[in-house]
Phi, psi and omega in degrees: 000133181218113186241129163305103186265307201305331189291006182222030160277332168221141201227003185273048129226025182208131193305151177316279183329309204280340175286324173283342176282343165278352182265312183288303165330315184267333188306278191313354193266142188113181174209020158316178162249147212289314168328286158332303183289343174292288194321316190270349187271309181314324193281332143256011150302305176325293162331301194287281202331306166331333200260351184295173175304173174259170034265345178174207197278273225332290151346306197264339164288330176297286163345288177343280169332300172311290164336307157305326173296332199275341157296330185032203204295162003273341192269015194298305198282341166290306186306314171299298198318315192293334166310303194302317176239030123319297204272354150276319167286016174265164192250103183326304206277019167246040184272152191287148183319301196316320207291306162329292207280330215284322170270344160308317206269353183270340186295290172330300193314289166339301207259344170264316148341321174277326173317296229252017173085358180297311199257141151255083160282093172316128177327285179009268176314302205276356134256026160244000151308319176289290178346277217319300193273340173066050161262158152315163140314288178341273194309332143334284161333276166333312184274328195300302196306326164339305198107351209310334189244072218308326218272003186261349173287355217257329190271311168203183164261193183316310177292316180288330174304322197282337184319300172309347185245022165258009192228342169298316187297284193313250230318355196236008184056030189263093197266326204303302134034266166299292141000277183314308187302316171304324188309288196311317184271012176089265206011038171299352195246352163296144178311072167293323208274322173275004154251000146308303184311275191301346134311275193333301185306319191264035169075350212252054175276326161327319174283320151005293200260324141350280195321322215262298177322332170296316197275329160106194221276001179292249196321019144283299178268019126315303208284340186263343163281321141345286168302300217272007179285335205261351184091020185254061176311306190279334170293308178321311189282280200318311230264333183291311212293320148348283190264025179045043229227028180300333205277345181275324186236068183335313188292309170007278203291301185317329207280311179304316171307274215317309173307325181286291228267332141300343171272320202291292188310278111058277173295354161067018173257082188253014154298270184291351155278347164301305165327292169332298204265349194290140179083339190256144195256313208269315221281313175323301185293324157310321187262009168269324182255001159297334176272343163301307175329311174289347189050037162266121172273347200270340169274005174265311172303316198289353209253317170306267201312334173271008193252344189062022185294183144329059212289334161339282205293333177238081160253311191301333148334295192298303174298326176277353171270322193244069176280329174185202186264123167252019168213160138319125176258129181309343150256357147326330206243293168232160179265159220289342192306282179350338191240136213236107190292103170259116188223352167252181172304309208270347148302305156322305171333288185316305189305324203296327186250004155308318171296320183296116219129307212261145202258021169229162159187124186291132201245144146205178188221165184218148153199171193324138155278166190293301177354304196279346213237330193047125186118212204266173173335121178286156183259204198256129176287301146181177228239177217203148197189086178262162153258195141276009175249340188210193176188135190257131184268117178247127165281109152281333172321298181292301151341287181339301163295315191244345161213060168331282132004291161318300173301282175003277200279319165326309162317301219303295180338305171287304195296325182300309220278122174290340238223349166235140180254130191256110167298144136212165170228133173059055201285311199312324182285327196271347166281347179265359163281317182299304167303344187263333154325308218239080195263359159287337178275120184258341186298316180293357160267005191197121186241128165283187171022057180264119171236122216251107180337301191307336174251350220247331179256346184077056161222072139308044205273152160305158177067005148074202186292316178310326179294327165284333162310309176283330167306319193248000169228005185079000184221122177266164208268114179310124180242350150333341169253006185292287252218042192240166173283120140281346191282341182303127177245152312306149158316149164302173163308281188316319168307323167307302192287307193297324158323289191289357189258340177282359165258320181317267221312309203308310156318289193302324153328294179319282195309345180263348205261286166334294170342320226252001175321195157228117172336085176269127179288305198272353181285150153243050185047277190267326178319297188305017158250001187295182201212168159225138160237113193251160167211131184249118184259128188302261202233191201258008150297297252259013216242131144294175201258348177260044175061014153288129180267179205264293164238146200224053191288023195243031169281127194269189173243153208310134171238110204309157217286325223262000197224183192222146208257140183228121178269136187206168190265139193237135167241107173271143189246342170237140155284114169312144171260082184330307155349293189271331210311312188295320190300325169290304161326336191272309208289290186311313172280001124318270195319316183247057181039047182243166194292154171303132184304179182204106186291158163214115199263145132222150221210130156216158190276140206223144184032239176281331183255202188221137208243144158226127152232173186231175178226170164211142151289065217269107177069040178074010187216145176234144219234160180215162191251187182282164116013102159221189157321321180195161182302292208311297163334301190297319186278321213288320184298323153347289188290336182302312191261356161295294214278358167268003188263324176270331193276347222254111131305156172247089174233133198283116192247111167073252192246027158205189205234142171274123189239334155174167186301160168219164186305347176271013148099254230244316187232049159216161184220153180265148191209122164315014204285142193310315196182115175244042160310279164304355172041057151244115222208163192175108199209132161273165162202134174248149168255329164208193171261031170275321199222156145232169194236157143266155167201143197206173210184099161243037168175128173265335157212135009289184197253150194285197167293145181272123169234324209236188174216137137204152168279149185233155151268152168302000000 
């Protein structure tokens, strides 16, 4: 940062404009951030002012202003703002009689120019004019009755101009504003109550609440029957315990839990509305008839039994509740024997040889919510692993601890393994949770043939697996139990089943949704979303003390199970145009008379941020891009590999065949080779007439310096 000082060690010889052409001259100068350079440009106004010409500072910022109107955008509204409150921190009483009175009245003159539309002043600003100089209506008044203006005598007085330019501020939503100006002119008998209404509706209730305190306790208790008719209990409850105000409103504190207790269910945090309600009778009975509300009947026994109620008294509840099942049940699906609590050595084994064999598995995982746990990410309690004959519970806690080693090599065994397919929805969060759990598990950074429902099917549905669950079998999945202490040994029954059915559910989901697909002859259908999914940790500094990683840009993008990774050096010679590219998709499937494409976007969290890819459809085949940033991204690489994929010739270049783009967009390509006697390969290739590639290869093994990435088949 490099700011210009000198021209403000003494200012008693130099005119307003010229202080201001010195003020925007040092703000611009530099490559600083404009925050820094405000602060430090104030700190020698502040210094300067004292020194101004006379009669004084006060005198010379208001000129200062007039000047700035006539500067006009872009520093007109910074500068004033940093003059004004400059020139508040100097102490009014030792501004000289002259410099006071001279400047209240040109300060007016300014500010009834704005009134009356002569001047164009940001609201802001031009209401911290009155505050700064501590003029008045009077003194207002005092310039109309002047005369300065013939034709303003003929339109309101003092008081109806500023009203106009207060309803001019609300109508433009500047109540902040608005507010200050009333505060300042007295203005109490203007229509507080329809402007509370209206602050509220716009969301801004801390000023609200500023407003209504200011006006004293009648519009106080307007502003708090106002919230709770609209449903803002905790501002309504905060402004009573505050302002004291219970013996007028009893209800306050219930109304507010009750509104907490309902959001808490609402969020399947039903624990902690237990917590809530505990010791309150009226709160109990409110979260009681909330699980009737909900028709869960089994969270309704439950809530009778930790409550010590009546069961008498709530059977007729109870009977309207359990007319028949309103979610899946885990024998529906498998049966409770099937499912296998692993907390040992001699439990790995057993899994190890339960897995073997098998070509799916349903993979999810639980843990503690953050909500609940307070400080950083809880880590995952435990992870659920079905077949179609069983289903395994791994306590990672406990693993963790006592076979450490064992757990290792178990992950490595599966998550390694291409031959098996790992089921989930939204599966990509729960394996990057898992790895940032365990940082010791090195196995949890790299899973093959991973296929994540939410993507494979296009089922982006609202409500997560339960919602999909009820698509495909008509009964959605108890999720009530989602948001529960996992860290607790032992789990409940219900924490048991709902763990295992939420993994159990996952196979039959696959199979009905493969099934129920439609055949693309050039596709292997659902196989062309599988994935790996890695995470590569730099070094163990790079690791938090809570198990996070601190940054992780060395995430590769998922590489289908079926190909190998060869590092070789790539020269790119054309820049893609992101812009056009979809639209040449568009155009190109017009021109040779084919269905329009059709994107599919999907989005998950991959380290700290949130990655998207996408796929499009061309012609009955589907292609899918790479990994980016944002959706617009995501499409454009989609379409990048549609058009290299319809555009690409075959043609034999040295000792392989270029056969089509592959997703990872300009510099990977899939390649045939003819004869890898000498493991050297050297190809031109164009993919559209946007871009070309070099690509050489000089040792397929070892593998050289990593500058680039491509693929080969095998």
């Amino acid at each position: 940062m490099a700011i210009v000082l000198h021209p403000f060690a003494d200012i008693s010889a130099i005119s307003a404009p010229h202080f201001v052409q010195n003020l925007i001259s040092a703000y611009t100068h530099g490559n600083g951030k404009s925050s820094s350079k405000f602060q430090a440009l104030r700190s020698q106004v502040i210094k300067a002012l004292p020194s101004a010409p006379p009669p004084g500072p006060a005198t010379f910022v208001v000129n200062c202003l007039e000047a700035l109107v006539c500067v006009g955008p872009p520093h007109d509204e910074s500068l004033s703002h940093m003059l004004l409150s400059a020139l508040c921190q100097l102490d009014k009483s030792k501004w000289a009689d002259e410099d006071r009175y001279t400047a209240c009245r040109l300060a007016g003159s300014f500010f009834f120019n704005v009134l009356v539309g002569k001047l164009k002043v940001e609201s802001r600003v031009a209401v911290k004019i009155p505050e700064t100089f501590g003029f008045d209506l009077k003194d207002i008044e005092d310039i109309v009755s002047a005369g300065q203006d013939p034709g303003v005598l003929q339109m309101k007085a003092a008081k109806g101009l500023v009203e106009c330019y207060l309803l001019d501020l609300l109508q433009k939503r500047s109540y902040t504003s608005a507010v200050s100006l009333i505060k300042h002119f007295n203005l109490k008998n203007y229509d507080s109550q329809s402007l509370i209404i209206t602050i509220i509706d716009n969301g801004q209730t801390n000023l609200a609440v500023d407003w209504a305190t200011y006006l004293g306790k009648d519009v106080l208790k307007f502003l708090v029957q106002y919230c709770t008719q609209t449903g803002l209990y905790k501002v309504a409850y905060k402004v009573v315990k505050q302002h004291k105000l219970e013996a007028e409103f009893p209800d306050a504190y219930h109304l507010y839990r009750q509104s907490s207790l309902r959001k808490l269910v609402r969020k399947g945090l039903w624990e902690v509305a237990q917590m809530l309600a505990e010791g309150d009778s009226l709160l109990i009975d409110y979260l009681v008839n909330l699980a009737v509300e909900v028709n869960d009947a089994e969270k309704l026994e439950e809530l009778c039994e930790h409550f010590h109620l009546d069961r008498i008294s709530m059977t007729a509840a109870m009977a309207n509740t359990c007319g028949g099942p309103q979610y899946l049940q885990l024998d529906n699906v498998i049966s409770k024997d099937k499912v296998h609590w692993i907390d040992s050595h001699e439990g790995l084994l057993f899994a190890e040889r339960a897995m073997a064999g098998i070509d799916f598995v349903g993979i999810d995982c639980e843990w503690k919510p953050d909500c609940m746990k307070g400080g950083g990410p809880s880590k995952v309690s435990i992870l659920q692993l079905a077949s179609s004959e069983l289903v395994l519970i791994l306590d990672l806690i406990s693993l963790f601890k006592k076979c450490q080693t064992s757990l290792n090599n178990f992950i490595r065994l599966l998550f390694d393994s291409q031959d098996v397919v790992k089921l989930g929805y939204a599966i990509h969060n729960d394996l990057k949770r898992l790895s940032h759990s365990f940082m010791e598990i090195d196995a949890f950074c790299l899973c093959e043939s991973v296929l994540d429902l939410q993507i494979a099917f296009g089922m982006q549905k609202k409500g997560g697996l339960s919602a999909l669950t009820k698509m495909v079998f008509g009964i959605p999945l108890n999720k009530h139990v989602r948001m529960s202490d996992w860290e607790a040994r032992p789990l409940s029954r219900k924490q048991l089943d709902y763990a295992a059915l939420d993994a159990a559910i996952l196979l039959p989901i696959f199979q009905h949704l493969a099934n129920k697909s439609d055949p693309r002859p050039d596709e292997l259908d659902w196989k062309c979303h599988l994935r790996s999914h890695r995470v590569i940790r730099k070094s163990k500094e790079k690791v938090l003390g809570n198990g996070k990683l601190a940054e992780d840009h060395n995430y590769k993008m998922p590489i289908a199970p079926h190909e190998e990774l060869v590092m070789a050096s790539c020269e790119l010679l054309g820049t893609p145009i992101p812009g056009l590219l979809k639209t040449e998709l568009f155009e190109f499937t017009r021109s040779a008379k084919l269905s329009p494409p059709v994107f599919n976007t999907a989005n998950y969290s991959c380290a700290s941020e949130t990655a998207f890819y996408s796929t499009v459809k061309v012609a009955n085949t589907t292609y899918m891009g790479r990994i980016a940033s944002s959706k617009k991204d995501a499409e454009f690489w989609a379409a990048h590999v549609a058009l290299s994929k319809v555009r690409i010739g075959t043609n034999a270049l040295g000792n392989g065949e270029c056969t089509q783009a592959y997703s990872d967009g300009l510099d990977v390509l899939k390649v045939c080779s003819n004869n890898s006697k000498s493991g050297c390969l050297s190809m031109k290739a164009s993919l559209t007439r946007r871009y070309d590639i070099n690509l050489k290869c000089t040792s397929l093994k070892p593998y050289p310096t990593l500058t680039q990435t491509i693929r080969f088949t095998k």
